[in-house]
C-alpha positions in Angstrom: -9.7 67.7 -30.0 -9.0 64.6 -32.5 -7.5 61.6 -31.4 -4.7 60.1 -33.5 -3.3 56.8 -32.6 -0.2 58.2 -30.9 -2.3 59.5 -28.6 -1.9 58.5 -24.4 -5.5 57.2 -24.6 -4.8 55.0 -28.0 -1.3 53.7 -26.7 -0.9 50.1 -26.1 1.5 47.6 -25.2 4.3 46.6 -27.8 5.2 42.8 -28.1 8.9 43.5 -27.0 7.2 45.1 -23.2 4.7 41.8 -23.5 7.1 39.2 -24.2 9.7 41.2 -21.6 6.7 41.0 -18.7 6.1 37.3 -19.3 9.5 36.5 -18.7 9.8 38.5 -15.5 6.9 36.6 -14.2 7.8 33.4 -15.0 11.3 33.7 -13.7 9.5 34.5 -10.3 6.7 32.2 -10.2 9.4 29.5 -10.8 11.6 30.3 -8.2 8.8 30.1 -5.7 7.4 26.8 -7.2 10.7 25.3 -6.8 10.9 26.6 -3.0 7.2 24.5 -2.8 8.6 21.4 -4.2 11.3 21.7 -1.9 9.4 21.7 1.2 6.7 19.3 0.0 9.3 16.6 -1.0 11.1 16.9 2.0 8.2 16.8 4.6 7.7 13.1 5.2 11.6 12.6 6.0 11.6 13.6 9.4 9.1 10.7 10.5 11.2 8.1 8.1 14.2 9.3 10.6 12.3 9.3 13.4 10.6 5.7 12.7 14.3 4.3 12.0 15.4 5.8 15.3 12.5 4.1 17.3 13.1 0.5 15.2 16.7 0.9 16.1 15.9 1.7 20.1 13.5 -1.5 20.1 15.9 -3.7 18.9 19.1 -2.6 21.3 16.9 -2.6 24.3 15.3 -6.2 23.1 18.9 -7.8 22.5 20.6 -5.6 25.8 17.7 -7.0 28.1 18.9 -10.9 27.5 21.4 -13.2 29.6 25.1 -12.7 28.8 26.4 -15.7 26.2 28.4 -14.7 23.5 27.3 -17.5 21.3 25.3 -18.0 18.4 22.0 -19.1 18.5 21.4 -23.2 19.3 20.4 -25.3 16.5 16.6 -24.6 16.1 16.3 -21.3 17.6 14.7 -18.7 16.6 14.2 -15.1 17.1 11.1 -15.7 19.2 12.9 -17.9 21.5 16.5 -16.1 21.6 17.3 -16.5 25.3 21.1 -14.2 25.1 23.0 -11.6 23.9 25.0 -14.1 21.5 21.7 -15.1 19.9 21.2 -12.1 18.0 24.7 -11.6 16.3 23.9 -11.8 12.6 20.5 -10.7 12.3 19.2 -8.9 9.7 15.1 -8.4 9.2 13.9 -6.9 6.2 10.6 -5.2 7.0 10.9 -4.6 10.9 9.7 -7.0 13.3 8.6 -7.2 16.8 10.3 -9.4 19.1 8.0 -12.4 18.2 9.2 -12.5 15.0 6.1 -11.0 13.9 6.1 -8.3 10.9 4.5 -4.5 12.1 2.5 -3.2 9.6 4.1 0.1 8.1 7.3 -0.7 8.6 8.3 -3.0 5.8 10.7 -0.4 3.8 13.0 -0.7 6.8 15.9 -3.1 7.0 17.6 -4.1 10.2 21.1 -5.7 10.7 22.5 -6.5 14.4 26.2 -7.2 14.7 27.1 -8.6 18.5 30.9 -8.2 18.7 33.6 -9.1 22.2 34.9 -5.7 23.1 36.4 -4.2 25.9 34.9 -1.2 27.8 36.6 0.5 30.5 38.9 -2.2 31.8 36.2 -5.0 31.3 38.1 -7.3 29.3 36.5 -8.6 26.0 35.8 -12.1 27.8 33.2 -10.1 30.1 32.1 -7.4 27.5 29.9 -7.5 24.4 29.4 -4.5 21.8 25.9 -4.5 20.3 25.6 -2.8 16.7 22.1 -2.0 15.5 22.0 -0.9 12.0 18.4 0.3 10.1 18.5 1.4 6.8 15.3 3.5 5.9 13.1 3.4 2.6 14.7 6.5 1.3 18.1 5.1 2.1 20.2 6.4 4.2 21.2 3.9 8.0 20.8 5.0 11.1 23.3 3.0 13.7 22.9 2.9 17.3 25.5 1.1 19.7 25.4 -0.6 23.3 27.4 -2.5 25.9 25.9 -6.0 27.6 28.8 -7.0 30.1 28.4 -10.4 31.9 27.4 -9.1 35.7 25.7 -12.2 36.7 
């Protein structure tokens, strides 16, 4: 038996079926790549949320723990030696801090602002009541804002 080139052994592939299979497979492979840059860039943002939540707990407990005084800071006083609530109204850190004024290593994309506001909670009148506010913006942007109450039970 001769073989001619019409033959099933002789047949091959046409650039129409070629140029049709490469664009099948690269439609797929880049719908799975994109699904891998997804995840990759996306990864480290639960810690950044999770770091700006613990900056924003260690601040509020820092400032709640202090005496009652709705005042500003005295002349020459710093964080290292703020002594009430009042001290702290104003603050803003960039990089965060611990509460010896003292920059932590790692954590110097984060900014912190703390408001101190009078404001009345549950029939505590604003003269006895102080609203914390402790704002942290994180590297990627984006805050994360946390509140508390200091009332004056001395």
């Amino acid at each position: 038996m001769k073989r001619t080139p019409c033959s099933f052994f002789a047949r091959g592939v046409t650039l129409i079926e070629l140029i049709a299979a490469i664009v099948i497979i690269g439609v797929g492979l880049a719908g799975v790549l994109a699904v891998f840059v997804r995840n990759t860039s996306a990864s480290a943002d639960p810690m950044i949320w999770h770091q700006a939540t613990a900056i924003a707990e260690a601040y509020l407990e820092e400032v709640l723990s202090k005496n009652f005084d709705p005042n500003g800071p005295e002349a020459g006083e710093t964080r290292a030696t703020y002594d009430d609530v009042g001290d702290y109204n104003g603050l803003t850190n960039v990089g965060a801090r611990d509460q010896t004024d003292i920059p932590i290593n790692g954590l110097e994309g984060y900014t912190v602002q703390v408001t101190v506001t009078p404001a009345a909670l549950n029939g505590i009148g604003v003269a006895d009541s102080l609203r914390v506010e402790v704002k942290v913006t994180s590297p990627v942007g984006g805050d994360i804002v946390i509140s508390g109450y200091r009332t004056n039970y001395n």
